[in-house]
N, C-alpha and C positions, 0 to 999 in steps of 0.2 A: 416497470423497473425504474430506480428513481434513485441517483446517486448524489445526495446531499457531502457538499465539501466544507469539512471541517477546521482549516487550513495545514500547515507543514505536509503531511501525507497522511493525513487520518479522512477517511470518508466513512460515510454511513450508506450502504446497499440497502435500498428494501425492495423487497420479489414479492411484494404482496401476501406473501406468509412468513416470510422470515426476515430479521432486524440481523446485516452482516455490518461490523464495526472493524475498520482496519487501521492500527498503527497509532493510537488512542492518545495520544501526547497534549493535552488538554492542561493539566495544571502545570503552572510554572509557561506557559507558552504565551509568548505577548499578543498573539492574534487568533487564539480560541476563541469561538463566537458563543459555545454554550458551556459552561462547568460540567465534571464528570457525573456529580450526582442527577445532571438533567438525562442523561445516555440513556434510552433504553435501547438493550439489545437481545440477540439470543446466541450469535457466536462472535467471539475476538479473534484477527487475524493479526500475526506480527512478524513483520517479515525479517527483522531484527534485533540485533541484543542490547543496542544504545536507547539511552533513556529518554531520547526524544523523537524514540518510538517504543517500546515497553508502555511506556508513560506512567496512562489510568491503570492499564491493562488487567490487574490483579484485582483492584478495588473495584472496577464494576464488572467482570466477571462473575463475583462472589457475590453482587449486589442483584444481578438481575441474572443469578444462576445459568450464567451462560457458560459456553465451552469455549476454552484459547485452542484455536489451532494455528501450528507451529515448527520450526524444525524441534527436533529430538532434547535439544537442552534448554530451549528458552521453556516446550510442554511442561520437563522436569521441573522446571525452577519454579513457574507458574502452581504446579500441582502441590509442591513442599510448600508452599504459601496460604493450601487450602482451597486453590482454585480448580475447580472442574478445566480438563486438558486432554487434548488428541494430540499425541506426537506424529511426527512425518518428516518425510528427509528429501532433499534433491533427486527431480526427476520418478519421485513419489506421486500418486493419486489416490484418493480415497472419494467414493462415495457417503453425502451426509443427505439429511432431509430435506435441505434445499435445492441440492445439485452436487456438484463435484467439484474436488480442489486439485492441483495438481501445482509442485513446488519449482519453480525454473531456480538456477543457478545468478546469483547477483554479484558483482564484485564491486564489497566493500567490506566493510566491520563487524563485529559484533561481540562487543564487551559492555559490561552493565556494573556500573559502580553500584557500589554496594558502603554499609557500614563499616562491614568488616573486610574491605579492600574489592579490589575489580575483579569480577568474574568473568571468566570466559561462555559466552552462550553460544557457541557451535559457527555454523557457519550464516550468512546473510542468505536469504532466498527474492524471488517476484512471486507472485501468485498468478493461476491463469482458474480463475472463476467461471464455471457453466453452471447457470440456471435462468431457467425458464426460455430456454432455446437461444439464449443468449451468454458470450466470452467476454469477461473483461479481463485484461492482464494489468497488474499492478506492480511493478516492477520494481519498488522497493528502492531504496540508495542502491544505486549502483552507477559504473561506469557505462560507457558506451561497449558492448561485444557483439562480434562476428556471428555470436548463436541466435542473437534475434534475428537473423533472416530464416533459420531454421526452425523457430518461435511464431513467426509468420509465416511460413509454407505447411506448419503440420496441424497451425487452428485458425479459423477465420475469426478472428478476434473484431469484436465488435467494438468495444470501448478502452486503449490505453491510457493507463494514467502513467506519469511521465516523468521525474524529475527534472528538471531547468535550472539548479540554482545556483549549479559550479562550485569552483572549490573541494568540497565534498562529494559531489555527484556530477553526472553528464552536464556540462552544461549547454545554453542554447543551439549552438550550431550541432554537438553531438545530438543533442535530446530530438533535434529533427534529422540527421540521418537515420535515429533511431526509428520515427515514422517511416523512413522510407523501407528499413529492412523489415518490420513489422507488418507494413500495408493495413492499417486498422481500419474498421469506417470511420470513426472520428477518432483524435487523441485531446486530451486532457491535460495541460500542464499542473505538477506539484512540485515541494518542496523548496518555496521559491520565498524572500520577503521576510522569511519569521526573525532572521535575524541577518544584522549588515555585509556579514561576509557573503550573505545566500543574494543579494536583493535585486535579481535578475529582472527582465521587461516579461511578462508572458504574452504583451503583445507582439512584442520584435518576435518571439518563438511561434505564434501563430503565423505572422508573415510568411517567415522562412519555411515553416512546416507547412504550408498550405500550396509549397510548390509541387507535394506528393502528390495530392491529390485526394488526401486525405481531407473531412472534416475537422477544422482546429476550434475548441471549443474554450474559452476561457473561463471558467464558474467561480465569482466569485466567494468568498468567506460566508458560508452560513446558505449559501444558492444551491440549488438544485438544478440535475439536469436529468431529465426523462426520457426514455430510449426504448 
């Protein structure tokens, strides 16, 4: 298993038969390592309706005939675009050919300007990814909540990715209580750096998260981590 970080919260999954792409915000992004048309994949996860995470998301769906999986209205929106889409909603699971996706509860946004004015695309989600005997939870913008301890006692979650970057999301002191209600084997910090308001340490976050107990793994832009 092998999660290449793509910076903001876009990672690349690969389980040795399938290319999982999450959160695809590549063009317009000052710290993309590779251009959209380099992506290959075979499914898109998005765990929100802001366009820096939508991003690529439609354009290389349609490119390498992949599937968006998604809450209920970003599917929609993706599908009237032309793009292959699995809708799903909070507290949702579904079985695919890799494994299974199941959608946790995120709290933040989710609106997606447009040409013709800002659309609403439903609610924010995390993801809790199993395949090949292995959970990663991907948590998506969100704040710090109470439910990740209940997030961590119902999956033994191998790999969290994290946000850190404040402002808009948990930042470092939350982002490591969040390890400690989680209990993962390693966490991951994201969402950190891309731009000045976000431009948190991931190393002070690894310090501080490393009092759990957990493995704190830092990967940098374009780096891999194997698991």
């Amino acid at each position: 298993m092998k999660l290449t970080y793509l910076s903001h919260s876009c990672f690349l999954l690969e389980t040795g038969t399938h290319r999982l792409l999450i959160d695809p915000f590549l063009s317009g992004n000052p710290k993309a390592p590779v251009k959209p048309e380099a992506v290959k994949c075979d499914f898109i996860l998005i765990s929100h309706g802001h366009g820096d995470h939508v991003g690529d998301a439609v354009a290389i769906a349609k490119r390498n005939n992949a599937t968006v999986i998604s809450n209920y209205e970003i599917a929609t929106y993706c599908s009237k675009q032309g793009a292959k889409a699995h809708a799903m909603h909070i507290g949702g699971g579904h079985d695919f050919p890799f494994g299974r996706v199941k959608l946790t509860i995120a709290h933040h946004g989710s609106g997606y300007q447009t040409e013709d004015g800002f659309l609403y695309l439903g609610n924010p989600v995390g993801f809790l990814i199993t395949t090949g005997g292995k959970t990663i939870y991907h948590a998506g913008d969100t704040g710090l909540f109470m439910d990740m301890q209940l997030i961590g006692q119902m999956n033994r979650i191998d790999v969290a990715l994290l946000p850190i970057g404040d402002n808009f999301t948990m930042g470092i002191d939350d982002a490591a209580k969040a390890v400690e209600f989680l209990k993962p084997q390693v966490a991951i910090p994201m969402h950190y750096k891309t731009f000045d308001v976000i431009d948190a340490d991931p190393h002070e976050f690894a310090r501080k998260a490393s009092a759990t107990g957990a493995r704190i793994e830092v990967v940098d832009i374009g780096k891999s981590f194997e698991f």
